[in-house]
C-alpha positions in Angstrom: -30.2 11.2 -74.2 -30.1 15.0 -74.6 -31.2 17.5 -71.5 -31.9 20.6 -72.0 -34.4 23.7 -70.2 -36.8 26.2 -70.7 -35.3 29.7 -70.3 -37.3 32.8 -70.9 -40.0 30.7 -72.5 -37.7 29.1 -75.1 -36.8 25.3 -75.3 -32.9 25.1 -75.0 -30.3 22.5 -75.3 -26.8 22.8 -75.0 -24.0 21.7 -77.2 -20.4 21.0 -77.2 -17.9 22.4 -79.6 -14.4 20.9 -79.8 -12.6 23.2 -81.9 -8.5 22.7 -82.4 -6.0 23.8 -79.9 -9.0 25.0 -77.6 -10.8 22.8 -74.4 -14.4 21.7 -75.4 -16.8 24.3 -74.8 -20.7 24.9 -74.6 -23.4 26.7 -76.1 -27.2 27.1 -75.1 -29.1 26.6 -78.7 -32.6 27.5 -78.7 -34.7 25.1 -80.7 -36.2 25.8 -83.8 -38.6 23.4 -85.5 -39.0 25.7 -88.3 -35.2 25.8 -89.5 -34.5 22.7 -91.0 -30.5 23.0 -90.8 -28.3 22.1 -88.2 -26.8 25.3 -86.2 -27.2 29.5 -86.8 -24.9 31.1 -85.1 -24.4 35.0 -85.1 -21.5 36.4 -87.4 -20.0 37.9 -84.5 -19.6 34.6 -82.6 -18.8 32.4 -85.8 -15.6 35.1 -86.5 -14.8 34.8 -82.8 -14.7 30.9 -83.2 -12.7 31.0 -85.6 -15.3 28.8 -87.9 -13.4 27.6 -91.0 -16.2 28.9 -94.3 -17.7 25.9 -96.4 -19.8 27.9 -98.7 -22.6 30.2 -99.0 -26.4 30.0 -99.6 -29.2 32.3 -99.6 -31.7 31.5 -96.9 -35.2 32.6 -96.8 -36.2 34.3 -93.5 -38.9 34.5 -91.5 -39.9 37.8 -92.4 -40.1 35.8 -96.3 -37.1 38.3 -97.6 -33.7 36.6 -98.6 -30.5 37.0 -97.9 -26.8 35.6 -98.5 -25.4 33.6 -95.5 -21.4 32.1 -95.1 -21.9 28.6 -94.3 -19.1 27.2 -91.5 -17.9 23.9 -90.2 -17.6 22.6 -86.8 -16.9 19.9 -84.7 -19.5 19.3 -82.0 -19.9 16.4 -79.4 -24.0 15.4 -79.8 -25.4 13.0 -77.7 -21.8 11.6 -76.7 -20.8 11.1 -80.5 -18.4 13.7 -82.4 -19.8 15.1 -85.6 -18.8 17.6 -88.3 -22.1 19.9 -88.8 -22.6 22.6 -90.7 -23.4 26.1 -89.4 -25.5 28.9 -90.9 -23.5 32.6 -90.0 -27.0 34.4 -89.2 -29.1 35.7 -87.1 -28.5 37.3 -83.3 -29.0 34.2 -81.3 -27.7 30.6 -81.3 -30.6 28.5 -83.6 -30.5 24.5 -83.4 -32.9 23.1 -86.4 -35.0 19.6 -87.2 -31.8 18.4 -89.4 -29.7 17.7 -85.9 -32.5 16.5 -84.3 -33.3 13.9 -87.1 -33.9 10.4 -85.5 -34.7 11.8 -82.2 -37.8 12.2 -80.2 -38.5 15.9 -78.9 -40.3 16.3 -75.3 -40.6 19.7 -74.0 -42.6 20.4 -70.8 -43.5 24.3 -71.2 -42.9 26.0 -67.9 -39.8 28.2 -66.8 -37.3 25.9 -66.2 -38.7 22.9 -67.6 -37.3 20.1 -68.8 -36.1 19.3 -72.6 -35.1 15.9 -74.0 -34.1 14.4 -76.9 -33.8 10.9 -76.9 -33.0 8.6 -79.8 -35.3 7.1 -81.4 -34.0 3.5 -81.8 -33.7 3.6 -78.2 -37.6 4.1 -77.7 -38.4 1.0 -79.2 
């Protein structure tokens, strides 16, 4: 099971990175059911990481204009397991989508400070 909170009205759940040669670290992700990739991270922060590049993509935004985003790599730890995910270089705050929450069930209770879980499927029945 995954905890997260509610901070300044957004749904947030922290994950681990374990890059080489540095101790695990986290990252509040703010959740976003209408991204369906795994992680957006802003350029500045993916540079600072040291992300290694995978590819490239254009995305559509929000806004419904497209753009060219650098694709990255990481290891993360999510829900006790490690896994390579990819990472979308965009945007100005850390983005987790549907594709890394795939399998799980989402339960949000919508009040400053409330609680966020995701739990696995397979374990709910």
């Amino acid at each position: 099971m995954i905890y997260g909170r509610i901070t300044e009205g957004k749904a947030t759940i922290p994950v681990i990175f374990r890059l080489p040669s540095q101790p695990d670290f986290s990252v509040n992700f703010v959740i976003d059911t209408g991204f369906n990739g795994y992680l957006t991270l802003p350029p500045q922060a993916v540079n600072a990481m040291n992300l290694p590049i995978y590819s490239s993509t254009l995305i559509s935004l929000a806004d419904g204009s497209q753009a060219l985003s650098a694709i990255h790599s990481a290891k993360i730890v999510w829900d006790d397991v490690e896994k390579e995910v990819l990472i979308l270089a965009s945007g100005n705050k850390p983005l987790l989508g549907v594709a890394l929450m795939e399998g799980y069930h989402l339960e949000i209770y919508f009040e400053e400070n409330g609680l966020v879980s995701l739990e696995k499927i397979s374990s709910l029945t």
